[in-house]
C-alpha positions in Angstrom: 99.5 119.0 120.3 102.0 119.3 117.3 104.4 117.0 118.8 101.4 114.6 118.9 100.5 114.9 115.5 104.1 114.6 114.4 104.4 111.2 115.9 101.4 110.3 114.7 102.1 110.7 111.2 105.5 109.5 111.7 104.3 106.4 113.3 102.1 105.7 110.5 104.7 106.6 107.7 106.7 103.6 109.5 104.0 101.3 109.5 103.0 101.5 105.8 107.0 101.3 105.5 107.1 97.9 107.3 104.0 96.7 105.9 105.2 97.3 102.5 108.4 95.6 102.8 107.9 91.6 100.5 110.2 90.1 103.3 113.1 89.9 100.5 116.6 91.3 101.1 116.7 92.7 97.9 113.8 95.2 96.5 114.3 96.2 92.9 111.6 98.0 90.7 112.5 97.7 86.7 110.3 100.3 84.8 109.9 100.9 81.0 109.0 104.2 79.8 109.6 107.8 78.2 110.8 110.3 81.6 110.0 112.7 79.9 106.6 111.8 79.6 104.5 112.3 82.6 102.8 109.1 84.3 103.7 106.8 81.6 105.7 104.2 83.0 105.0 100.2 83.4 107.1 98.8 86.2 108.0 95.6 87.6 108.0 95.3 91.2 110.2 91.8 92.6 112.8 90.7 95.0 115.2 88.8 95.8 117.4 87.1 98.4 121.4 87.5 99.2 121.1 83.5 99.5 118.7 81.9 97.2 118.0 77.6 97.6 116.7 75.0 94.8 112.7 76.3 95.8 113.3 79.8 95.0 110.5 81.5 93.1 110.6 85.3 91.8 107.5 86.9 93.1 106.5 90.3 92.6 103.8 92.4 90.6 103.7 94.6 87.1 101.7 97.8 87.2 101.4 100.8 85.1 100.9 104.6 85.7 97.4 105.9 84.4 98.6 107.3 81.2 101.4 104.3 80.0 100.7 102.9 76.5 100.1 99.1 76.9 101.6 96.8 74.7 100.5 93.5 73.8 102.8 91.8 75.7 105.4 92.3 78.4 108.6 89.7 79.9 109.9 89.4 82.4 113.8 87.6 81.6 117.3 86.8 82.6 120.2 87.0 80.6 124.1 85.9 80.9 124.7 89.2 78.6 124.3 92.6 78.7 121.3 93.6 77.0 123.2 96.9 76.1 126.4 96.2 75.0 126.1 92.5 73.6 124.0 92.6 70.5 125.5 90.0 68.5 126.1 87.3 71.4 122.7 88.3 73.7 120.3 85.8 74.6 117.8 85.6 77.5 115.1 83.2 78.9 111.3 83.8 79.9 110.8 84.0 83.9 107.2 85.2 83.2 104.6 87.2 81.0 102.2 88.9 80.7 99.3 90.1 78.6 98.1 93.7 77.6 94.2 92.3 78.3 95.4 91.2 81.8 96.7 94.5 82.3 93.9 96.1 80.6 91.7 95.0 83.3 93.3 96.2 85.8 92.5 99.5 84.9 90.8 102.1 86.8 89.5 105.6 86.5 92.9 107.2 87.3 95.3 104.0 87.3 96.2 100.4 86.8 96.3 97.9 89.4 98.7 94.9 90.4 99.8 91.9 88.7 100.8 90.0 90.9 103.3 86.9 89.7 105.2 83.8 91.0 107.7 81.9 88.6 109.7 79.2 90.1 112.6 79.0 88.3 115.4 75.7 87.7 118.3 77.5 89.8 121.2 75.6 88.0 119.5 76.8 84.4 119.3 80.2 86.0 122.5 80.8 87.6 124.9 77.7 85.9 127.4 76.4 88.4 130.8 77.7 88.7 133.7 78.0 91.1 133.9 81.8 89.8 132.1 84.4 90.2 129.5 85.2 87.5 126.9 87.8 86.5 123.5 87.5 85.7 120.9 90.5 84.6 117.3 90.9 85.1 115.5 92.4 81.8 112.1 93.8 81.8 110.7 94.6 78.4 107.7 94.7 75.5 107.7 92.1 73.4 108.8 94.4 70.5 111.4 96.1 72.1 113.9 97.7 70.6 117.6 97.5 72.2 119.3 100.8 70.8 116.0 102.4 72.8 116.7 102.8 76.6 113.6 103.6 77.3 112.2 100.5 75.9 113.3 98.5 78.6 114.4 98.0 82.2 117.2 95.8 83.7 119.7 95.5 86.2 122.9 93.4 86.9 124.0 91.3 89.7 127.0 89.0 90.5 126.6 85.5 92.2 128.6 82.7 93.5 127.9 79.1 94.6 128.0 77.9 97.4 126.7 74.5 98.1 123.6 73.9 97.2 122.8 77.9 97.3 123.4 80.5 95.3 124.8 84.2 96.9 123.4 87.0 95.1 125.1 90.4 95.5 124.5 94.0 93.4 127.4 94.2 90.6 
């Protein structure tokens, strides 16, 4: 009867795997927040492909834990610099926003809900062609964040290369 059981569990522990899975090769989770301070993080949930065409879209969804401070606005951006080592030179550009009364709503009792998202972007502005390869990071932050503060944002860094009319994304 145990062995049963067992199974059973496992076979629904692979099922809320599968179902959980965005059908994107890459799954990354960008979360802002003190971890020090229980259940207060806000996190960005979005994927990517290794091979991304000219009607790519970033989808994904912001939530929070049940005791994160919401601020009155949150981005979602790319940049060509390194939001932690380039403060004289960084710049970035807007994939999406969002709004602490959006957020707000989506409040419960003991938690927040989903945002759920979908920016298409211009893939040349994005990732500008090149023979070489380049590098491109994904920033997650408050509108009034504060760079020398880690835990004021989120991001992460990729390389990518042409190739035709597609763009190969890999981890840097």
């Amino acid at each position: 009867m145990k062995g049963k059981r067992l199974l059973s569990i496992l076979g629904a522990s692979v099922l809320a795997l599968l179902t959980s899975c965005s059908g994107h090769d890459i799954e990354l989770t960008l979360s802002i927040g003190d971890g020090s301070i229980p259940n207060d993080a806000v996190q960005l949930y979005f994927g990517l492909d290794n091979t991304i065409g000219k009607d790519f879209s970033f989808e994904g969804y912001l939530t929070a834990e049940k005791d994160a401070v919401i601020k009155d606005e949150y981005v979602f951006t790319f940049s060509h610099n390194d939001p932690l080592l380039s403060f004289d030179t960084y710049t970035e550009t807007t994939i999406f926003k969002w709004n602490k009364t959006d957020i707000d709503a989506t409040k419960s009792e003991d938690s927040y809900g989903e945002l759920n998202f979908k920016a298409a972007i211009d893939l040349e502005a994005t990732f500008p062609k090149d023979l070489e390869t380049k590098t491109v990071f994904f920033v997650f932050h408050a509108s009034d964040w504060n760079r020398d503060s880690i835990t004021d944002y989120g991001y992460t860094e990729y390389n990518y290369t042409w190739d035709g009319d597609s763009v190969n994304i890999s981890r840097a």
